[in-house]
VEXDREN-2710 file (C-alpha; in Angstrom, 1 decimal):
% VEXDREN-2710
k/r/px/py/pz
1/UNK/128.3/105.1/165.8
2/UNK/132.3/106.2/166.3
3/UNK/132.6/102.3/164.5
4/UNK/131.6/104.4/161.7
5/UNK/134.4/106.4/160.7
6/UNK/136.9/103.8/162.4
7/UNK/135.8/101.1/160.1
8/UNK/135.0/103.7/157.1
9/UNK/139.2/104.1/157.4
10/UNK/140.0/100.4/158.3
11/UNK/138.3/99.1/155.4
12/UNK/139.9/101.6/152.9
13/UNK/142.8/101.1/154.1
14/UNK/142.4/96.8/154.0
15/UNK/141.0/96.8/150.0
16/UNK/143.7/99.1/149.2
17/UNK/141.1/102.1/147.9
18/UNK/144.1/104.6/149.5
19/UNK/146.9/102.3/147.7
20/UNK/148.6/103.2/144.4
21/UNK/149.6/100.4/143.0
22/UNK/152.7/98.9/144.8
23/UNK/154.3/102.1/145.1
24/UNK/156.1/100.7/147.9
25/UNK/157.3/96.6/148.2
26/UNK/157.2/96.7/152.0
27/UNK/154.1/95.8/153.8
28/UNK/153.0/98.9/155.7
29/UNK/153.1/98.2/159.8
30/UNK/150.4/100.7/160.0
31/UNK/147.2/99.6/157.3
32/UNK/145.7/96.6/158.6
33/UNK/146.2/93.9/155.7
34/UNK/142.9/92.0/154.2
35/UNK/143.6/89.0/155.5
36/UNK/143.8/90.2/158.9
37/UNK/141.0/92.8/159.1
38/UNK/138.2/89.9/158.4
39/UNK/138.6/88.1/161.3
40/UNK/136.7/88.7/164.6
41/UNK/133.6/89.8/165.7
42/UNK/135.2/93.6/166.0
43/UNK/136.3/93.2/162.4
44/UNK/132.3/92.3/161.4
45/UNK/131.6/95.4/163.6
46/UNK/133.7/97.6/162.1
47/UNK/133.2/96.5/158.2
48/UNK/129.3/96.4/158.7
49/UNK/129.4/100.1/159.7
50/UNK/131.7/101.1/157.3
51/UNK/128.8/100.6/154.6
52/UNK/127.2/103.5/156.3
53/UNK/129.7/105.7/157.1
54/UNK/130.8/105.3/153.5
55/UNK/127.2/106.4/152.5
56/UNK/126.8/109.3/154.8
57/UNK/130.3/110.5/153.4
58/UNK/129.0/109.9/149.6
59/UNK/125.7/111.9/150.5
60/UNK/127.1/115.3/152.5
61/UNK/130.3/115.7/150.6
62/UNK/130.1/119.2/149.1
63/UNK/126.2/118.7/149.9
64/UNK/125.5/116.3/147.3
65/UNK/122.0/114.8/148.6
66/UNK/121.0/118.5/148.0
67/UNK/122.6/118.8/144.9
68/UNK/121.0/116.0/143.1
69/UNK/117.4/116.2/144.7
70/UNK/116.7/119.6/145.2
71/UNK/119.1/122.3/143.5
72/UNK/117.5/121.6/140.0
73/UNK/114.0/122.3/141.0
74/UNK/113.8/125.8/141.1
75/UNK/112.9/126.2/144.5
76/UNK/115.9/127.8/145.7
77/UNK/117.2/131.3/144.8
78/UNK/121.1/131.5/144.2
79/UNK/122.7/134.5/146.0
80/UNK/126.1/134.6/144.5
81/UNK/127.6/131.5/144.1
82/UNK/128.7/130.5/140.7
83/UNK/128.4/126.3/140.7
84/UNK/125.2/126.9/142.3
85/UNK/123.9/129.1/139.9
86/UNK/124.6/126.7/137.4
87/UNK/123.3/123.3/139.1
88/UNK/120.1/125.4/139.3
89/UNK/119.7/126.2/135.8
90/UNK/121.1/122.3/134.8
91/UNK/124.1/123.7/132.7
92/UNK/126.1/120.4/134.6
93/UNK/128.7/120.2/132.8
94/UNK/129.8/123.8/134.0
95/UNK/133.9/124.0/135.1
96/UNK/133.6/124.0/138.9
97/UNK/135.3/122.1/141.3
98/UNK/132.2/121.3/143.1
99/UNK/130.7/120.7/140.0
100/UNK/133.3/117.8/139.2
101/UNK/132.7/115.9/142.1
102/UNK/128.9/116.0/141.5
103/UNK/129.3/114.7/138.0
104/UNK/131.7/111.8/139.7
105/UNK/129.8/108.3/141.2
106/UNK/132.9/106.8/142.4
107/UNK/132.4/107.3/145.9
108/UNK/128.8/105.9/145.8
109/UNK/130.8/102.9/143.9
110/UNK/133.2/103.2/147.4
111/UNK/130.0/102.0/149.3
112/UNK/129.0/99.3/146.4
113/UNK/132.7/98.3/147.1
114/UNK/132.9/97.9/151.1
115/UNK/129.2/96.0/150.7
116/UNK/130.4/93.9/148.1
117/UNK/133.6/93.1/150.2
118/UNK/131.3/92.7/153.5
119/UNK/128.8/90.1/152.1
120/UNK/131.9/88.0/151.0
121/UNK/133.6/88.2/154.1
122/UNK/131.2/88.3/156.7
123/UNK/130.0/84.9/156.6
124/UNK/133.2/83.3/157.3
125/UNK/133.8/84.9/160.6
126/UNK/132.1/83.3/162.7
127/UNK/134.3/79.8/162.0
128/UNK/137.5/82.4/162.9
129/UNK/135.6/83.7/166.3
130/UNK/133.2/82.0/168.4
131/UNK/132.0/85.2/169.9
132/UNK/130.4/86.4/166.5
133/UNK/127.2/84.3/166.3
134/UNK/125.7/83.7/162.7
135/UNK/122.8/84.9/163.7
136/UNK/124.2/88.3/164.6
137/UNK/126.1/87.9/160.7
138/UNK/122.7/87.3/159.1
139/UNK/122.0/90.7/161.0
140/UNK/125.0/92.4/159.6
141/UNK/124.8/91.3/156.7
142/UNK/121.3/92.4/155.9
143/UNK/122.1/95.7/157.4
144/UNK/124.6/95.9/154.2
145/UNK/122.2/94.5/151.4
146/UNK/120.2/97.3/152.4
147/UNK/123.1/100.1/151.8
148/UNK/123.6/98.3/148.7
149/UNK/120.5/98.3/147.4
150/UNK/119.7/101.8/148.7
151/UNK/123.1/103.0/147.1
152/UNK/121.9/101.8/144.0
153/UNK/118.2/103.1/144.0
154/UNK/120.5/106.1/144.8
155/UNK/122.1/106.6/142.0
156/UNK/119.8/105.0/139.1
157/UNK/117.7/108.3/140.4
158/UNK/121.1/110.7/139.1
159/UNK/122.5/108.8/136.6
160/UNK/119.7/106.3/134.9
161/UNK/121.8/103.7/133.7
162/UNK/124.5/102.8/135.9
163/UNK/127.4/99.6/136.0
164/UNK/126.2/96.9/138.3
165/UNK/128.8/95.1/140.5
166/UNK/128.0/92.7/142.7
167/UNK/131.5/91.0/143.5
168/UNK/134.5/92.2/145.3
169/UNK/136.9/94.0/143.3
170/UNK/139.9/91.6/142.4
171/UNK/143.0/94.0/141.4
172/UNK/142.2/96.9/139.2
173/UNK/138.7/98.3/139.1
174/UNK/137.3/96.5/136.2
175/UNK/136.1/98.7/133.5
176/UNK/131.9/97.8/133.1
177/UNK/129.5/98.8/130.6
178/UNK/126.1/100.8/131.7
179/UNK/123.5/98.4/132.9
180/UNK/119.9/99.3/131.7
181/UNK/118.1/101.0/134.6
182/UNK/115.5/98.6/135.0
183/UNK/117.8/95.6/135.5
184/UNK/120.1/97.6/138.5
185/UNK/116.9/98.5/140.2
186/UNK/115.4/94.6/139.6
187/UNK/118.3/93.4/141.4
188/UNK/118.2/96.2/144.0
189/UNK/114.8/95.1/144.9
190/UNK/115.3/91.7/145.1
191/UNK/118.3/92.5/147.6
192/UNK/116.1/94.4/149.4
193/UNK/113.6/91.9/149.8
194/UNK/116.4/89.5/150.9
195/UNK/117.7/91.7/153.6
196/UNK/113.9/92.4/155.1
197/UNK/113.8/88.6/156.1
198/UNK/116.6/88.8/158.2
199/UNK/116.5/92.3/159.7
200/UNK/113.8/93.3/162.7
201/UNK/111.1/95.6/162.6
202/UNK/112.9/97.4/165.3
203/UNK/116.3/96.9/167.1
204/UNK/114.4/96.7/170.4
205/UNK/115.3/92.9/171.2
206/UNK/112.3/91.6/171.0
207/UNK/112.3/90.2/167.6
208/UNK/113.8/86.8/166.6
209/UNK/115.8/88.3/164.1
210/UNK/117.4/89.9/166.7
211/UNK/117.4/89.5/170.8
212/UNK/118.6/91.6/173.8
213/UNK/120.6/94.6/173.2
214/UNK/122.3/95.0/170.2
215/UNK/126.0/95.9/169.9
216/UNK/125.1/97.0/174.3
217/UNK/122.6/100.0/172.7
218/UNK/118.7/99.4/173.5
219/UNK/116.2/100.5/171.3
220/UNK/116.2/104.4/171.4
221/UNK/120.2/104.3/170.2
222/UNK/119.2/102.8/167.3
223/UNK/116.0/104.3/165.9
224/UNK/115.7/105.0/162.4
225/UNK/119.8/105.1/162.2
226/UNK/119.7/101.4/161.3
227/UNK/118.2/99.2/158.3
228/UNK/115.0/97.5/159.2
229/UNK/112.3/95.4/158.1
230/UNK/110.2/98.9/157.9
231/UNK/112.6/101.1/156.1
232/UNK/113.5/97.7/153.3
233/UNK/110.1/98.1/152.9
234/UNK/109.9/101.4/152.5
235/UNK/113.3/101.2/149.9
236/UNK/111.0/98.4/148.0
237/UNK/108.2/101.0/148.0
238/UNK/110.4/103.4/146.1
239/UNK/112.3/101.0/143.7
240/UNK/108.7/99.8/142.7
241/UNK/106.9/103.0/142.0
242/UNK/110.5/104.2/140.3
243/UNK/109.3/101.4/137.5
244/UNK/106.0/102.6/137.6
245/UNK/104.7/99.5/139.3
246/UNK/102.4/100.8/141.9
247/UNK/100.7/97.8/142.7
248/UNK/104.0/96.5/144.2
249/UNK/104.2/99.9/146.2
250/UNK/101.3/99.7/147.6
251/UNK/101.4/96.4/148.5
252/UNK/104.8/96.9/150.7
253/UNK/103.8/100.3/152.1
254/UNK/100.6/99.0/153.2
255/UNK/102.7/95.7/155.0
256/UNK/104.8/98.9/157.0
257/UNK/100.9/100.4/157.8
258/UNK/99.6/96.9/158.6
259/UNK/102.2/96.3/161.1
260/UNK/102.4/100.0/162.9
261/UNK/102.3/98.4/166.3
262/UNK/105.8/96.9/165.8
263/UNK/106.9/99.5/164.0
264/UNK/106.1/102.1/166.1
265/UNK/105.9/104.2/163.1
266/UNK/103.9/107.9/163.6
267/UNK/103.1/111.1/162.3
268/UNK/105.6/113.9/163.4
269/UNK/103.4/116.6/165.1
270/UNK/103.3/120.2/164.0
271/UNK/105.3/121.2/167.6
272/UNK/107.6/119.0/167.0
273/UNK/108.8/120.1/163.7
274/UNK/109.3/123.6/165.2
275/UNK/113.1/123.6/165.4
276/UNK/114.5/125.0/169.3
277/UNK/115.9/127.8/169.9
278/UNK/119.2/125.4/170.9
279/UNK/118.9/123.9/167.9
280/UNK/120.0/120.4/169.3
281/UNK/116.6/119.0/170.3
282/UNK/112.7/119.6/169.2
283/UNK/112.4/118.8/165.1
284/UNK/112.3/115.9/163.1
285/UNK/115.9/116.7/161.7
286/UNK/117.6/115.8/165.4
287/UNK/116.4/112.6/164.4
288/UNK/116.1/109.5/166.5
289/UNK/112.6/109.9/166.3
290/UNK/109.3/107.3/165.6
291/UNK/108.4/109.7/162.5
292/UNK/112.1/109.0/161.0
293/UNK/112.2/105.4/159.1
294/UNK/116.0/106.1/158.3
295/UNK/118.4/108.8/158.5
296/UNK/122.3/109.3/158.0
297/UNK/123.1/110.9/161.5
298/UNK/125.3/113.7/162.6
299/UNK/124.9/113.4/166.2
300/UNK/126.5/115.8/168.7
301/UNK/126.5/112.8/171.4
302/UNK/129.1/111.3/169.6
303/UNK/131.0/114.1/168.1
304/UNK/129.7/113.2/164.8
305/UNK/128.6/117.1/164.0
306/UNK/130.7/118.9/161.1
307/UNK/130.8/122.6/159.4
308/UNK/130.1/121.4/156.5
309/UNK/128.1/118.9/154.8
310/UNK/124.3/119.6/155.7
311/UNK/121.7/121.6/154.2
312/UNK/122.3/124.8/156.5
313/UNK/125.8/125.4/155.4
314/UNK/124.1/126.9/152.2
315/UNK/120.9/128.4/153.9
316/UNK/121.8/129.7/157.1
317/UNK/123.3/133.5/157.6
318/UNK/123.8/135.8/160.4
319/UNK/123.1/135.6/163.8
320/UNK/123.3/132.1/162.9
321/UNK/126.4/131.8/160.9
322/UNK/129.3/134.4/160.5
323/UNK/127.9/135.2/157.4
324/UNK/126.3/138.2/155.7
325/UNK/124.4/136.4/153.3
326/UNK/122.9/132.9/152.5
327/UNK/124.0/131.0/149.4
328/UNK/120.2/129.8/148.6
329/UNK/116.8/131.3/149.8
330/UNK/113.4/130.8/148.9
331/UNK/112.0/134.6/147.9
332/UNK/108.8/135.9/149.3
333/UNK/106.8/135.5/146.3
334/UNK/107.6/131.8/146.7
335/UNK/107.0/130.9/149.7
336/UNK/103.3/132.9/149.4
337/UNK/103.2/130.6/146.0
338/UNK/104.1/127.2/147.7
339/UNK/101.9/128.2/150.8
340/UNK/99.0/129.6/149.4
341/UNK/96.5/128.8/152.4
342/UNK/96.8/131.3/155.1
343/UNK/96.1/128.4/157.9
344/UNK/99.2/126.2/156.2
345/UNK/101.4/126.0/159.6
346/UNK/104.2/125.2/157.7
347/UNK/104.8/128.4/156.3
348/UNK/106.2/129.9/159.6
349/UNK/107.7/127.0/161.3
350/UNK/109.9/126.1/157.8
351/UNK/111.1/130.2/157.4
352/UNK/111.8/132.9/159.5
353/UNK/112.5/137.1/158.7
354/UNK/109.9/137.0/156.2
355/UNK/110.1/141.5/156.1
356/UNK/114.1/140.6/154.7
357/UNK/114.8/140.6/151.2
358/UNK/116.3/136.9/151.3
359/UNK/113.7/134.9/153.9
360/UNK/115.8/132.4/156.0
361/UNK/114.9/128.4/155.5
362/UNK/114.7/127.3/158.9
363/UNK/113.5/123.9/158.5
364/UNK/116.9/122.3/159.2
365/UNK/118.8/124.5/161.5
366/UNK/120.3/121.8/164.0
367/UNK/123.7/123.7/165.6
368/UNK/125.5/123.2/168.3
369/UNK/125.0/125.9/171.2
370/UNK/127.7/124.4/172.8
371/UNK/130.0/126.0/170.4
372/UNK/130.4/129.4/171.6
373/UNK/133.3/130.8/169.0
374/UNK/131.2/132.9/167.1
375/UNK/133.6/132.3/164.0
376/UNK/132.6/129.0/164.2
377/UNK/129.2/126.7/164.2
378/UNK/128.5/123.2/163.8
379/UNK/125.8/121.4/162.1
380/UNK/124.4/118.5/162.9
381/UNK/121.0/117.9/161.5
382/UNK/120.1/114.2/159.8
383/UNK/120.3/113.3/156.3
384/UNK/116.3/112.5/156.4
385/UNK/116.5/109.8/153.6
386/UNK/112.3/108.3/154.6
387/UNK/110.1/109.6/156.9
388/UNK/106.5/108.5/157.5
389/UNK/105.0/111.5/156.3
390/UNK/106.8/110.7/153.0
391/UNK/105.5/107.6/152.9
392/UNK/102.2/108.7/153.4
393/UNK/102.5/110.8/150.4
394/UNK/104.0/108.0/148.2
395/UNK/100.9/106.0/148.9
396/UNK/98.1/108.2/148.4
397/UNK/100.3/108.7/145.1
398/UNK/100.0/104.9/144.1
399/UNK/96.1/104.5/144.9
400/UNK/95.6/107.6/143.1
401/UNK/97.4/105.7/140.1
402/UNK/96.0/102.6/140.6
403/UNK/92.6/104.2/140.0
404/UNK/91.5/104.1/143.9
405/UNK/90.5/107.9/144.4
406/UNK/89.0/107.4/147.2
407/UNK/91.8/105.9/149.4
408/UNK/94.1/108.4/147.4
409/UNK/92.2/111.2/148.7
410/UNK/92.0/109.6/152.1
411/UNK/95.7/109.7/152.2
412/UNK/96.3/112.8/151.1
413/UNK/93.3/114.5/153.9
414/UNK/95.5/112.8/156.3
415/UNK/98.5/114.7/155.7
416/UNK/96.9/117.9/154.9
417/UNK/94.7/118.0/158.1
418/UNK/97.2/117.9/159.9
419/UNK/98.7/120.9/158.6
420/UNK/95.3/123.0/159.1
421/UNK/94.4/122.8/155.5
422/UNK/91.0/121.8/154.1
423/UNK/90.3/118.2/152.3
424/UNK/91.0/118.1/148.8
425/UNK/87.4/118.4/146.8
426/UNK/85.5/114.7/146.6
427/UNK/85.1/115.4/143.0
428/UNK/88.8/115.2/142.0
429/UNK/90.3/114.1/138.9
430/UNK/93.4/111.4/138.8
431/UNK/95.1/114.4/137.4
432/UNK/93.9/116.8/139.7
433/UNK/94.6/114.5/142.5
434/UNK/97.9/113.7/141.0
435/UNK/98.7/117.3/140.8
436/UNK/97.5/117.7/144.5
437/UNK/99.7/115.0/145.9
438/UNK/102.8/117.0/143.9
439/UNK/102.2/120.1/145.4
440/UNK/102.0/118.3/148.5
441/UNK/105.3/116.7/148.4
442/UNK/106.6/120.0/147.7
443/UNK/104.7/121.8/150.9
444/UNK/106.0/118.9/153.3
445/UNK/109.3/117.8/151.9
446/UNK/110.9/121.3/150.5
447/UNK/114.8/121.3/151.5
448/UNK/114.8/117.5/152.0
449/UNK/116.1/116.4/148.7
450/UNK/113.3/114.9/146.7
451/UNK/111.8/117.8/144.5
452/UNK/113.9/117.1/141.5
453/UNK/113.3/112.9/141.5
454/UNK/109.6/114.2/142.4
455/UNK/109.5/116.3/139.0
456/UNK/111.0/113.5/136.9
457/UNK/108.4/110.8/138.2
458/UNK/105.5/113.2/137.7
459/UNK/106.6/113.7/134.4
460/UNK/106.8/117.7/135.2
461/UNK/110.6/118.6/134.6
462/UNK/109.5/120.9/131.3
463/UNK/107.0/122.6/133.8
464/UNK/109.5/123.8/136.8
465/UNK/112.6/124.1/134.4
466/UNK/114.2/125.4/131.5
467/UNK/114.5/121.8/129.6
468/UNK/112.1/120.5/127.1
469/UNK/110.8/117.6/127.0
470/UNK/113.0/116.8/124.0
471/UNK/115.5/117.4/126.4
472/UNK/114.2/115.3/129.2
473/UNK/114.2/112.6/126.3
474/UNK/117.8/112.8/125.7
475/UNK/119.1/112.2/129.0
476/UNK/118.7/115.9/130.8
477/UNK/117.5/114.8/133.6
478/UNK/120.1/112.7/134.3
479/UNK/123.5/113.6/135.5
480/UNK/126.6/113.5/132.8
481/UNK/129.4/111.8/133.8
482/UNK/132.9/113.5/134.7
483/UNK/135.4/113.4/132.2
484/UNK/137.6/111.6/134.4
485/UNK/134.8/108.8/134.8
486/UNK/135.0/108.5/130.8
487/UNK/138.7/108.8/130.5
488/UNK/139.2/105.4/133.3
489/UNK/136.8/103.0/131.3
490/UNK/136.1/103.8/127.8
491/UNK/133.5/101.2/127.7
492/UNK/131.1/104.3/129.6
493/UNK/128.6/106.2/127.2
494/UNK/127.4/109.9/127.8
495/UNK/123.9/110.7/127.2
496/UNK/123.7/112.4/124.3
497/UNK/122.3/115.8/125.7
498/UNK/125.1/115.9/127.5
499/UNK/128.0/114.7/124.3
END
């Protein structure tokens, strides 16, 4: 994983994203040039990666994932902080630095860039060095029609409609009109049914699409940090039910179900989302795990933990952190509220000093004991982007929609059992089972960044915030863009709630 952050720079540096125009005539001994940085198997290595890297970077910066896909939806309290006090009650266009580079997709269009660039380049290398096999580029490259795609479901989900590129960028950054919504997520699915033909259910070198060890790491390096034939379904899962076509949904989610025995796919247990006292093993945030289908890592084992960028920078206070107070909490009331069955284990393993004023969320509390300058601690929990549980949830969402009750409430008993809570009643509405499944996802997936995409696909923004559905109508929902965004290309459109 160091190829990361190596190749996140090397490739920045190569399609001149650092540049500034010319500003000087000599060629720089230092930046490796484009034409040599596309050349040999390393190069493939190191561009391939950067996708990912690039995303990671795009997702933690001043928290974003969290930002975008929980902030807004009310389950957090605010201690003190300004900008967070605002993204909670949706007033985005607020003047705060952090607030800026919210409102700003460029660095997702960073990723869309290096993925672009890769799928040109990457197919000629293998002519330039004999040691890069085209089957190991098919492998690559599919990894990187993933990120694509992904970084595109991504953002559709903050800003609706979004500029499509699919080229590399030839000079300037061209200025691009707002595709419709549909048509970005149509062509993200269709690159994410192109990558899952080349990419294996798991990198454990069984699979044709790809033998032995891969890049010298067996199977247990690899899990759930790398696109598979699993987690494209999954992403296809998603786009699909995002255009309210559940039928396709189901239909990919149940191929991932279908073929558990190569995907080695399971149910995380309720021990091991108790997070140890360590915090560097035990819990489903340390990742790595059968019950993860893909995560953005921040492992310690390759010095890949930071002090900020994760979840606990804004949750976590003293003895933890050298910190008085938390910037978020979930209060008391809320927590009763969200948990309201006594025998709901997840209650005590996701919160901890329930008799204080501000409960802490413990659900992600990876930090390095190793550290031991107690003006200092690193984080180095996931980015949990699909997990199985999720998944689970998603598709007793689609039966329920699809007008199969039975399998919906099948689904959902699953999940809930498992948690010590009773089956949901046999006589269920598709609204009351709809409703169900909600507070579900809520229950399992708190902190983990869907809530807010969860309330705009349920239709229930009005109902857990202060906008109308007027609002929602007019774009609230979405993100606005930052002025500098509008100033570049004139040829962008603000929603109108946001003008």
């Amino acid at each position: 994983m160091r190829y990361i952050w190596m190749g996140s720079l090397m490739c920045l540096l190569a399609t001149g994203w650092l540049s500034c125009k010319k500003m000087l005539d000599v060629e720089s001994t230092r930046a490796v040039t484009e034409e040599n940085m596309w050349r040999t198997k390393n190069d493939a290595w190191a561009g391939s990666f950067a996708a990912y890297g690039l995303l990671r970077a795009a997702l933690a910066n001043e928290n974003a994932h969290w930002a975008y896909g929980e902030m807004r939806g009310g389950d957090f309290t605010v201690s003190k902080r300004g900008d967070l006090q605002a993204l909670r009650s949706s007033q985005l266009t607020s003047n705060y630095p952090a607030m800026d580079t919210w409102r700003d997709w460029r660095r997702f269009y960073a990723v869309i860039a290096q993925c672009n660039l890769a799928l040109a380049k990457l197919p000629g290398i293998p002519d330039l060095d004999n040691r890069y096999a085209r089957s190991e580029m098919k492998l690559d490259a599919a990894q990187v029609r993933f990120v694509r795609a992904f970084t595109y479901f991504y953002i559709v989900r903050i800003w609706g409609d979004v500029p499509l590129i699919t080229e590399p960028f030839k000079g300037d950054f061209a200025a691009s009109t707002r595709e419709d919504w549909k048509k970005v997520l149509d062509f993200a699915q269709e690159e994410a049914i192109a990558a899952a033909k080349d990419l294996p259910w798991q990198f454990d070198g069984t699979n044709p699409e790809q033998q032995g060890n891969y890049r010298g790491q067996g199977v247990s390096h690899w899990r759930s940090i790398l696109a598979t034939r699993g987690a494209c379904y999954n992403l296809i899962a998603h786009i699909a039910a995002w255009k309210k076509d559940y039928a396709t949904a189901l239909e990919y989610i149940n191929a991932i179900t279908d073929n558990k025995a190569r995907t080695a796919y399971e149910y995380v247990t309720n021990n091991d989302m108790i997070v140890a006292p360590s915090g560097t093993s035990g819990s489903t945030f340390r990742g790595r795990t059968n019950w993860n289908i893909f995560q953005l890592d921040f492992n310690i084992d390759h010095a890949e933990i930071s002090t900020t960028g994760q979840l606990e920078y804004w949750t976590l206070r003293y003895p933890d952190v050298p910190k008085a107070e938390a910037e978020i909490y979930v209060t008391k009331d809320s927590i009763l509220n969200i948990y309201s069955n006594s025998s709901d284990v997840r209650a005590s393993i996701f919160f901890t000093d329930m008799t204080s004023v501000q409960p802490m969320f413990y659900k992600l509390r990876m930090l390095d004991g190793a550290v031991k300058n107690p003006t200092l601690r690193l984080f180095n929990a996931a980015i949990v982007i699909f997990r199985y549980e999720e998944m689970t949830l998603l598709r007793a969402e689609c039966n329920a929609r699809l007008k199969n009750y039975e399998a919906a409430r099948a689904e959902l008993n699953t999940l809930r059992n498992r948690r010590y809570i009773e089956s949901v009643p046999e006589d269920a509405t598709e609204e009351e089972l709809l409703d169900l499944i909600l507070e579900e996802r809520r229950r399992e997936l708190i902190g983990e960044g869907w809530r807010w995409y969860d309330l705009i696909s349920f239709g229930k923004v009005p109902a857990y915030s202060r906008l109308t559905e007027a609002d929602v109508q007019n774009g609230a929902a979405y993100w606005p863009l930052s002025k500098n965004t509008l100033s570049l290309n004139p040829q962008l459109t603000q929603y109108s709630y946001w003008k």
